[in-house]
C-alpha positions in Angstrom: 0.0 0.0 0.0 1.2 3.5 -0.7 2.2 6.3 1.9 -0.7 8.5 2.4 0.8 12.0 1.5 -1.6 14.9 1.0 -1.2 17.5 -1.7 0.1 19.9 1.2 2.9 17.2 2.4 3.9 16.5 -1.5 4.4 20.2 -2.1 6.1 21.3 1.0 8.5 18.1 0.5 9.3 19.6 -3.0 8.8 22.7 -2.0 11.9 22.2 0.3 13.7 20.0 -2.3 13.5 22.4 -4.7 15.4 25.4 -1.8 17.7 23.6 -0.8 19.1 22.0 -4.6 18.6 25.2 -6.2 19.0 27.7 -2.7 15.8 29.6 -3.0 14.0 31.0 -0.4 10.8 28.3 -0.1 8.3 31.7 -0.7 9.5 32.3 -4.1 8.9 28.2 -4.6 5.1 28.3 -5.5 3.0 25.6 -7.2 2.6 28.2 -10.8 6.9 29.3 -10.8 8.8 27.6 -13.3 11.3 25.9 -12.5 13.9 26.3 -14.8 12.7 30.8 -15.7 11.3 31.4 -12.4 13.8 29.5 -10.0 17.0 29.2 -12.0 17.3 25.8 -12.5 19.8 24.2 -14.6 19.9 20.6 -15.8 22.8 19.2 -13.6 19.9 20.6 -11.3 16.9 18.0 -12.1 19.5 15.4 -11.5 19.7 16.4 -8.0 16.1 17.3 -7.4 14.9 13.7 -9.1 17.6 12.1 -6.7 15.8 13.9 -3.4 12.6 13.5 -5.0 13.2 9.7 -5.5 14.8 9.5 -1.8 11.6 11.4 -0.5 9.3 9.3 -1.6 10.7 6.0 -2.3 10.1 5.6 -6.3 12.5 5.9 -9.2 11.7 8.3 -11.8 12.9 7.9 -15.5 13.6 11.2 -17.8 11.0 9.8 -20.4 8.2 9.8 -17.5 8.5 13.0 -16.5 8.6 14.1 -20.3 5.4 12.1 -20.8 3.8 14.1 -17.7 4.7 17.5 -18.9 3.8 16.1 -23.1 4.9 14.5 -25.4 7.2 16.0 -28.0 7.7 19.5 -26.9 10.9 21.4 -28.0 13.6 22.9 -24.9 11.4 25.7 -24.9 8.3 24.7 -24.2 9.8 22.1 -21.0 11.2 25.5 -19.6 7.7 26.8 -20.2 5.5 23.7 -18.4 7.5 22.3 -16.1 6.8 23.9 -13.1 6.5 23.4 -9.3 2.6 22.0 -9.8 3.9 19.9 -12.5 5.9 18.3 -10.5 3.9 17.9 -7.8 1.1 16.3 -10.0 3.6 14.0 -11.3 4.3 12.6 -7.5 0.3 12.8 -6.5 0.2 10.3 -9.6 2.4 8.0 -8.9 1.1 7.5 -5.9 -2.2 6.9 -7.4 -1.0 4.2 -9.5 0.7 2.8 -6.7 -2.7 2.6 -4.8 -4.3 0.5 -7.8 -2.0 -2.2 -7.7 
């Protein structure tokens, strides 16, 4: 059976992920700022956050699944665009979700 995390545990568990890989202050770190325009992220920088993300909550996470989450087929642009704080929290919310169905 999967952890019961709220929406308000996920987020404040990336929330504080997301400070202390890219040393933010956690009030600019809102569910609508983009990660990579908003918060300065850089790609060595997902490789961290995935790491703490995977630590957090106990599941691996694969490039191509996070890429499905935010769409399919979208140029380096449009990623720096849509993947955002919410994004990524909606990505952990649903794999716990398929976690609960098996």
């Amino acid at each position: 059976m999967a952890p019961n995390y709220s929406d308000e545990k996920v987020f404040t568990t990336i929330q504080g992920i997301i400070a202390q890989a890219l040393r933010v202050d956690t009030s600019k770190i809102v569910l609508e700022a983009r990660i990579f325009t908003d918060l300065g992220a850089e790609s060595i920088d997902i490789l961290d956050i995935r790491f703490q993300i995977e630590q957090a909550f106990g599941f691996k996470i694969s490039d191509e699944e996070i890429m499905r989450h935010i769409g399919d087929d979208l140029t380096a642009e449009e990623i720096q665009e849509q993947f955002t704080v919410e994004s990524l929290v909606g990505y952990v919310k649903e794999r716990f979700a398929e976690k609960e169905m098996v």
